[in-house]
N, C-alpha and C positions, 0 to 999 in steps of 0.2 A: 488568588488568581483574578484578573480584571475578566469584565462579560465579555461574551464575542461581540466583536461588529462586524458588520459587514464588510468586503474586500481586505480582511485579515489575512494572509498569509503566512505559510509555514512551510518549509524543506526540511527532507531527509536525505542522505547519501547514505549508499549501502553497496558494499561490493560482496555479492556471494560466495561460501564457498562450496567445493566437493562436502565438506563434513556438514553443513547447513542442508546442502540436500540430503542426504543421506539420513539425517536426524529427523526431518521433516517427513521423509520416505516412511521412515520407521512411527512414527507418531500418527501417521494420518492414515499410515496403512493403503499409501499409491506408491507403489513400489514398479511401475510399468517400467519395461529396461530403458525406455526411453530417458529414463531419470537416473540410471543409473551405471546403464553404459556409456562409453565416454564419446563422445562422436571423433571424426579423426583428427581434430585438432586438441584430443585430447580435453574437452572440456562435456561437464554434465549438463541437462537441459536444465533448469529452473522449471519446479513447478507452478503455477500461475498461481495458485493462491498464497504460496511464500511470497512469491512478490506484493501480493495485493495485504501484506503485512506492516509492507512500509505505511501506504496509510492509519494503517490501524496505528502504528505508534505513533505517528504525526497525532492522531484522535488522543491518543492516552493522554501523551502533554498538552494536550487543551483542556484534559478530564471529559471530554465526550463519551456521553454514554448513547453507543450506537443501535437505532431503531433497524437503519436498512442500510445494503451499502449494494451496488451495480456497481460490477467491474466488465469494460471489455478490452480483452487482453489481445492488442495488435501484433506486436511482434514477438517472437520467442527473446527468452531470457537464459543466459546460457553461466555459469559459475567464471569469475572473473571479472564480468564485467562491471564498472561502476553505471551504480543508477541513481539517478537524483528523482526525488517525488517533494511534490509541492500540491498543496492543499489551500484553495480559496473557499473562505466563509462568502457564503451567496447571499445569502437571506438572514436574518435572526428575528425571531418574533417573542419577542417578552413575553412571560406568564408569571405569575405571583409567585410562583415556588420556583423556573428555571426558567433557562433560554432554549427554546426548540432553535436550529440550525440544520441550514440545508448548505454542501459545501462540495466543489467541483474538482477532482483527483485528475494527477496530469503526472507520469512517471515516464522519463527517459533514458538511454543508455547514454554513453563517456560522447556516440556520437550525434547525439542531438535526436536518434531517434525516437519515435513516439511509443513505449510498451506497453501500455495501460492508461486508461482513461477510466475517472468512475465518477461516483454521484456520492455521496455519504449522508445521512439523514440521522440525527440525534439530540440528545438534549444536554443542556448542561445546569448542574442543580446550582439554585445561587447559593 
């Protein structure tokens, strides 16, 4: 894998489903009906840290190994919808053993809306 540079960029598409919540429900142990009744259109809420997932694999295929990450979660995420998340390296500061990286999270739905914004903070070992 090449180091990070700065203004590197990465996307993920991800469309949720009923079964992705309900898995997640069952693993994290947030089971609130909110996540699990359907609202009237028939769809489940997204819980905000499933979303806040996509970054974390955008991380993995870098090999980032994450210190801290700030998410704040603007809009509701709802099953169905597509979301694209896209991740800029901000910063990278060489060190003799890895690259520390600081890197600005930006996740939208199908309509342009803004769901999540965050920060991500980690290293990558050379």
């Amino acid at each position: 894998m090449s180091p990070p540079e700065e203004g590197d960029t990465r996307t993920f598409q991800r469309t949720f489903t009923p079964e992705d919540v309900r898995q997640f429900a069952d693993v994290s142990g947030d089971e609130q009906p909110r996540h699990l009744e359907p609202d009237d259109d028939g769809r489940l809420l997204v819980h905000g840290l499933l979303t806040a997932t996509m970054p974390t694999k955008i991380g993995a295929d870098l090999e980032v190994l994450g210190r801290s990450m700030t998410f704040d979660f603007r809009k509701p995420v709802y099953t169905g919808e597509t979301l694209t998340c896209e991740m800029t390296v901000e910063a990278v500061d060489e060190q003799t053993d890895r690259y520390d990286l600081s890197a600005a999270v930006t996740c939208e739905n199908e309509d342009g809306e803004t769901v999540l914004t965050g920060t991500v903070e980690g290293l990558v070992w050379k």
